[in-house]
C-alpha positions in Angstrom: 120.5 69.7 107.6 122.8 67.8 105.7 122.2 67.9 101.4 124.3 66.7 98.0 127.1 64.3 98.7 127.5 65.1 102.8 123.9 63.5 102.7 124.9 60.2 100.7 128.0 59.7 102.8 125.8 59.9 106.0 123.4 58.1 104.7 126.2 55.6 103.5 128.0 54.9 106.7 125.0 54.8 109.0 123.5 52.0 107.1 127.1 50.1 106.8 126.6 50.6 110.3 123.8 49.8 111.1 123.6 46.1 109.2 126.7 45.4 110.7 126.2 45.9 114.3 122.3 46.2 114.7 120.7 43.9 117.6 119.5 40.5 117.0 115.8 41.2 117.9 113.0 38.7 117.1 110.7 41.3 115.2 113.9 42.0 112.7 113.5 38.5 111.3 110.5 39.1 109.5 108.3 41.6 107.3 105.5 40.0 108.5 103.1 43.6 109.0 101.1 42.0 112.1 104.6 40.9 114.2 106.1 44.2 113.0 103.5 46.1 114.8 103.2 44.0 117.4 106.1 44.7 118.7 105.9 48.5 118.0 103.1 48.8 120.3 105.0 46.4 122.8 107.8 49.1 122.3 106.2 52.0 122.9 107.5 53.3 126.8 108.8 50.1 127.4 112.2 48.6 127.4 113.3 45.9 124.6 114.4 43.6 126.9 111.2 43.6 129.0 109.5 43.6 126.0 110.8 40.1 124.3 109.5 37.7 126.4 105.8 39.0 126.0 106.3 39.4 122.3 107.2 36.0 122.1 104.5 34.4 124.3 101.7 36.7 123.4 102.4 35.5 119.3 102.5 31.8 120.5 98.6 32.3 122.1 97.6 34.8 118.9 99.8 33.7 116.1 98.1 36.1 113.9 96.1 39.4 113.0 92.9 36.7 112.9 93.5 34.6 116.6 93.7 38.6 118.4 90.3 39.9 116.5 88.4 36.5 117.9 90.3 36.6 121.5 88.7 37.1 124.6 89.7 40.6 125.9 90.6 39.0 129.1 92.9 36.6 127.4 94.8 39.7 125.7 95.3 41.7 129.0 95.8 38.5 130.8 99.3 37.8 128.8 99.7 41.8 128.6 99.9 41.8 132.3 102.7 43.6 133.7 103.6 45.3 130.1 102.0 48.2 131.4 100.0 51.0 129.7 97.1 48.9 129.5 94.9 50.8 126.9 98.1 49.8 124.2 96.5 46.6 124.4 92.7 47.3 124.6 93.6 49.2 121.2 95.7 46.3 120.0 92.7 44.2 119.7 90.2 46.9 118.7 92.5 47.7 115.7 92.9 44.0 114.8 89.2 43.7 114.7 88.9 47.0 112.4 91.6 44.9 110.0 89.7 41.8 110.2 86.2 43.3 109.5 87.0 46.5 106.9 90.3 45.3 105.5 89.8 41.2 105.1 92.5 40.3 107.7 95.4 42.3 105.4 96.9 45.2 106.8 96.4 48.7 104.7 99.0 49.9 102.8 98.3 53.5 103.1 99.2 56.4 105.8 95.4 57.4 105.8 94.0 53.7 106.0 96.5 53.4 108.7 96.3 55.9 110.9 92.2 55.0 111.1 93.4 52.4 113.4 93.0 52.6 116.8 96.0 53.3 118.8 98.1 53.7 115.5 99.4 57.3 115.1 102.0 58.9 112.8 105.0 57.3 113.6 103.6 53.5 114.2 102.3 54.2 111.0 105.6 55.4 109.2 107.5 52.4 111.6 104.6 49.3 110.0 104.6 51.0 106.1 108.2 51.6 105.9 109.9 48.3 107.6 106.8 46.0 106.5 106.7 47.3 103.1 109.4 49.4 101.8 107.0 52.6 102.0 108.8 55.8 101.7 107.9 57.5 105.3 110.1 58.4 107.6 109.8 57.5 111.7 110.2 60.1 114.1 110.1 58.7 117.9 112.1 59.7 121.0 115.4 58.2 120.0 115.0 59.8 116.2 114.1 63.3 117.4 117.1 63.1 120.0 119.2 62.3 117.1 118.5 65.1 114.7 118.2 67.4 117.7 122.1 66.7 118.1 122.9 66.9 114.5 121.4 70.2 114.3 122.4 71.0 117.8 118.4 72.2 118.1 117.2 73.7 121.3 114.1 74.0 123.1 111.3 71.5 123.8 111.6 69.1 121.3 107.9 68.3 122.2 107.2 71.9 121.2 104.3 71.5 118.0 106.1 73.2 115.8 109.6 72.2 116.4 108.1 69.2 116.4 106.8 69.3 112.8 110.5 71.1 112.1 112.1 67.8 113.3 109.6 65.5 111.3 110.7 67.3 108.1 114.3 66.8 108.9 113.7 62.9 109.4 112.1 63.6 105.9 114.7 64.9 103.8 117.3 62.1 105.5 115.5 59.4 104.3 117.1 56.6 102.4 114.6 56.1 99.7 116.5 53.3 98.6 115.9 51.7 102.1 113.4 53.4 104.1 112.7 50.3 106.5 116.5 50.0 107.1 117.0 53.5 107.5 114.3 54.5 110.2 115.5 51.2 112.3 118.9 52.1 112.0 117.9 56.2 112.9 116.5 54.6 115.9 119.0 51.6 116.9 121.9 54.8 117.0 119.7 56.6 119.8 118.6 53.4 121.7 122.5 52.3 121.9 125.1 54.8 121.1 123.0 58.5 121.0 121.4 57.9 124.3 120.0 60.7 126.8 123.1 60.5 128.9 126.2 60.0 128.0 126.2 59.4 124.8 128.8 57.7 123.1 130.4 59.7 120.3 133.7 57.8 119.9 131.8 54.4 118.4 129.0 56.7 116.5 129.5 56.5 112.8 128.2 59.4 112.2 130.1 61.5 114.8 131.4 64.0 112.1 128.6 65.1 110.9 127.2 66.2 114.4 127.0 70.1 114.8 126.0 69.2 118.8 129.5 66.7 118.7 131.5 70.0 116.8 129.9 72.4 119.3 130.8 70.7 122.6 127.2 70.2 123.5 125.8 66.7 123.3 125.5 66.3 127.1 122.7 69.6 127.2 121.0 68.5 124.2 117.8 68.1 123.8 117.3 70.4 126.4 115.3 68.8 129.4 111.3 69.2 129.4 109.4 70.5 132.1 108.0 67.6 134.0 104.8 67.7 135.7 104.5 68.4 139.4 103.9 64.9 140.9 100.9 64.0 143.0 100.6 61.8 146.0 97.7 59.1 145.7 97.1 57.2 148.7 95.1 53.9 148.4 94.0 51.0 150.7 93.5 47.1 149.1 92.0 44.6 150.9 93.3 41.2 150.9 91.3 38.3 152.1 93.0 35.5 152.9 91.5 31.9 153.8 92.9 29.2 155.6 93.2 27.2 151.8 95.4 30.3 151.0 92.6 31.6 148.6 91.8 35.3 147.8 89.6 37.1 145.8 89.6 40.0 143.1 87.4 42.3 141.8 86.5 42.1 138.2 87.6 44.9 136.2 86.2 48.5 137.1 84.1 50.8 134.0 85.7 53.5 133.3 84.9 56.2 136.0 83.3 59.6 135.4 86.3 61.5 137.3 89.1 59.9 135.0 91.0 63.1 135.4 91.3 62.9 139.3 94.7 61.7 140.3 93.5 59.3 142.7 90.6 57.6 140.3 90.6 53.9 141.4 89.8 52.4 137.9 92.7 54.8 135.9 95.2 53.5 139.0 94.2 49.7 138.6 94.4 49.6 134.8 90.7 48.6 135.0 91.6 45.2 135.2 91.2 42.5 138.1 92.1 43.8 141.6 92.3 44.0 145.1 89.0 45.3 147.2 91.0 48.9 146.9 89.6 52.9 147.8 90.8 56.0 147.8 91.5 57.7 150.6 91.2 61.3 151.8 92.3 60.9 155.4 92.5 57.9 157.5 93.0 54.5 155.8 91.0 52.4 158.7 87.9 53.7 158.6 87.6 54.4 155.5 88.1 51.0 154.4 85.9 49.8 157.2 83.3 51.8 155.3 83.7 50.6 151.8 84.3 46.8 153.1 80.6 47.5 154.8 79.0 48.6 151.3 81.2 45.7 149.8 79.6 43.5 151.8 76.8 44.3 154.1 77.5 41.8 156.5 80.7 42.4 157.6 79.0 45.3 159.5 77.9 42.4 161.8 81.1 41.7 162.8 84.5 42.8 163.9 86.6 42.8 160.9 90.7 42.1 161.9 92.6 44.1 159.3 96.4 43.1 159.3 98.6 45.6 157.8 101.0 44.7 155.4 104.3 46.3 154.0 103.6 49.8 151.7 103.5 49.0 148.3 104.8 52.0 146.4 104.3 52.3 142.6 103.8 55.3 140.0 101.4 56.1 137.4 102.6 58.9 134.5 102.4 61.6 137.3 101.1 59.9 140.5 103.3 58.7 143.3 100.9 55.9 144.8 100.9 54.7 147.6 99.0 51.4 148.3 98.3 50.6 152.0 97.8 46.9 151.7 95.3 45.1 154.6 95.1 40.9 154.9 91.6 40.2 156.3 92.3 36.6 157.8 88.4 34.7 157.1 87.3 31.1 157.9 85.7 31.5 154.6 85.7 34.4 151.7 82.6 36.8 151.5 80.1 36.8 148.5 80.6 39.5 146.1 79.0 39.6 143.1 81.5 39.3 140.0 84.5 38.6 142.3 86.6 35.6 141.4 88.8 33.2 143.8 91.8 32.2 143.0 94.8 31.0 145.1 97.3 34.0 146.4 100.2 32.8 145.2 98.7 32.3 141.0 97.4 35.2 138.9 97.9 33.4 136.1 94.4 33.2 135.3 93.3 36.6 135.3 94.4 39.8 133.8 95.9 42.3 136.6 97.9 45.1 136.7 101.4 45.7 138.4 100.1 47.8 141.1 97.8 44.5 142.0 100.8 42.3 141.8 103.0 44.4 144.2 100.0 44.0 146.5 100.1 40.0 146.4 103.9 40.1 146.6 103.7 41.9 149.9 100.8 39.3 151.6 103.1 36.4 150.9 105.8 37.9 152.3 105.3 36.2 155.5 105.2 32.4 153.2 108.1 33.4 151.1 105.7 32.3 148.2 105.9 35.3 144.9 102.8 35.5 142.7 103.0 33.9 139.4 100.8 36.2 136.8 102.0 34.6 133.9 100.9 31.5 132.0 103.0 28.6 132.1 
């Protein structure tokens, strides 16, 4: 890696760089520790642009560390719904309570205090010390490790333990002491914008001569692509009931299930949040939803059950191709079922659900032209 003046000069020109052309982003405009992490645990697997909007309405419900240890855990998945990777959330609120309760409502100021946190690993704790606090630790994320694998035109799995641990020493010895919150955004900002996975444009990088990948002709094969996991096919069946008001009803959220490493585990695929009447199935979606409707509720053993079917929702999960074959069950009035809540089909607002339950109400009100709303107003 780069050392003596070749390391100032980089060092020099991607900061110039970076507080000249960085992004206006809302989390940039404050040192604020809580909104920091906040959005670095929005950020994680998600887009910035999907991510601003629920930044910015889930800090006008939980303005600080205090208002997320005292929430209702429905209330934080509700206005995480649709984010994705639910558990970032569940841990969201499990860590603000650990804050609250062992810390006095002020974030820790140490690697070791941090990383206690729940869902707070090594580099959301590097991100929060170094941009909240001028800490001296150096990020290393996707876009970061992308970037030195260019520089040092690595190869292999990047993902590989111990080049892994290689690249989190290079990240090391480039950082800016003088500005270690600037320099791990600005590390970051040049792989989300201008060193992206494909095509990657070298012309505008200000850093471009200092790239071995760039000298050797080879930024388009580097990092060298991972093995991805074979994908599996999950089929499920919902049930949507549907009465002549227009009403519907979910399921509260499911425990976690004993078989969380099955592919086609119900809870894992609905986020264990509100849902759909939904099983697995191993054959034939009729009957088998017959059969779980029946234990759902006895009495629709008594009678004939019309299930309409809807459009195929499709939708993935890390590895899982799903496929959700949707049912409206037309009633004069909605079964009993213990812990189940009504709530009109076209507003999910109330409730926490996940994406894979929202692409299910989307395709019952096709036929109305009406869209689910699963956000506040």
């Amino acid at each position: 890696m780069l050392k003596g003046r070749e390391l100032a000069k980089f060092r020099e020109q991607l900061l110039d760089w970076f507080r000249q052309f960085q992004r206006d982003l809302p989390w940039r405009r404050t040192k604020d520790p809580y909104r920091i992490w906040l959005s670095e645990i929005m950020l994680q697997q998600t887009r910035v642009t999907a991510v601003i909007p629920y930044y910015e309405r889930f800090l006008e419900r939980f303005p600080n560390v205090q208002a997320l240890a005292e929430a209702p855990q429905d209330e934080v998945l509700r206005l995480w719904s649709g984010l994705g990777y639910y558990s970032r959330a569940r841990n969201l609120q499990k860590a603000a309570q650990q804050i609250v309760a062992k810390h006095g409502g002020k974030f820790p100021r140490t690697a070791e205090d941090m990383l206690a946190l729940p869902g707070i690993g090594a580099y959301t704790a590097a991100a929060l010390l170094s941009i909240a606090f001028d800490e001296r630790h150096a990020v290393l994320d996707g876009n970061v490790a992308r970037v030195i694998a260019r520089l040092a035109a690595v190869r292999g799995d990047l993902c590989e333990a111990s080049r892994w641990q290689t690249l989190q020493k290079n990240a090391d010895a480039l950082l800016s002491l003088d500005s270690p919150g600037d320099w791990n955004q600005a590390m970051m900002e040049l792989g989300a914008t201008l060193c992206t996975p494909k095509s990657p444009q070298c012309l505008l990088c200000p850093v471009s001569p200092f790239c071995e990948a760039r000298r050797l002709g080879v930024t388009e094969v580097l990092p060298e692509k991972r093995k991805k996991r074979a994908t599996v096919e999950v089929t499920l069946a919902a049930a949507v009931f549907r009465d002549p008001s227009g009403r519907t009803l979910l399921l509260p959220p499911p425990r976690r299930s004993q078989k969380t490493a099955e592919a086609n585990d119900v809870p894992t695929l609905v986020s264990r949040m509100w849902h759909f009447p939904t099983v697995a199935i191993v054959k034939d979606a009729l009957p088998e939803l017959r059969k779980f409707l029946t234990a759902l509720v006895p009495s629709a053993s008594q009678r004939a059950v019309h299930l309409e079917p809807l459009k195929k929702v499709r939708h993935a999960v890390t590895y899982r191709a799903v496929t959700v074959l949707a049912f409206r069950i037309a009633v004069k009035k909605l079964p009993t079922i213990r812990g189940a809540k009504t709530l009109t089909l076209d507003d999910f607002s109330t409730l926490p659900i996940s994406n894979l339950t929202l692409k299910v109400a989307r395709v019952a009100l096709t036929a109305t032209g009406a869209a689910p709303d699963a956000h506040a107003k």
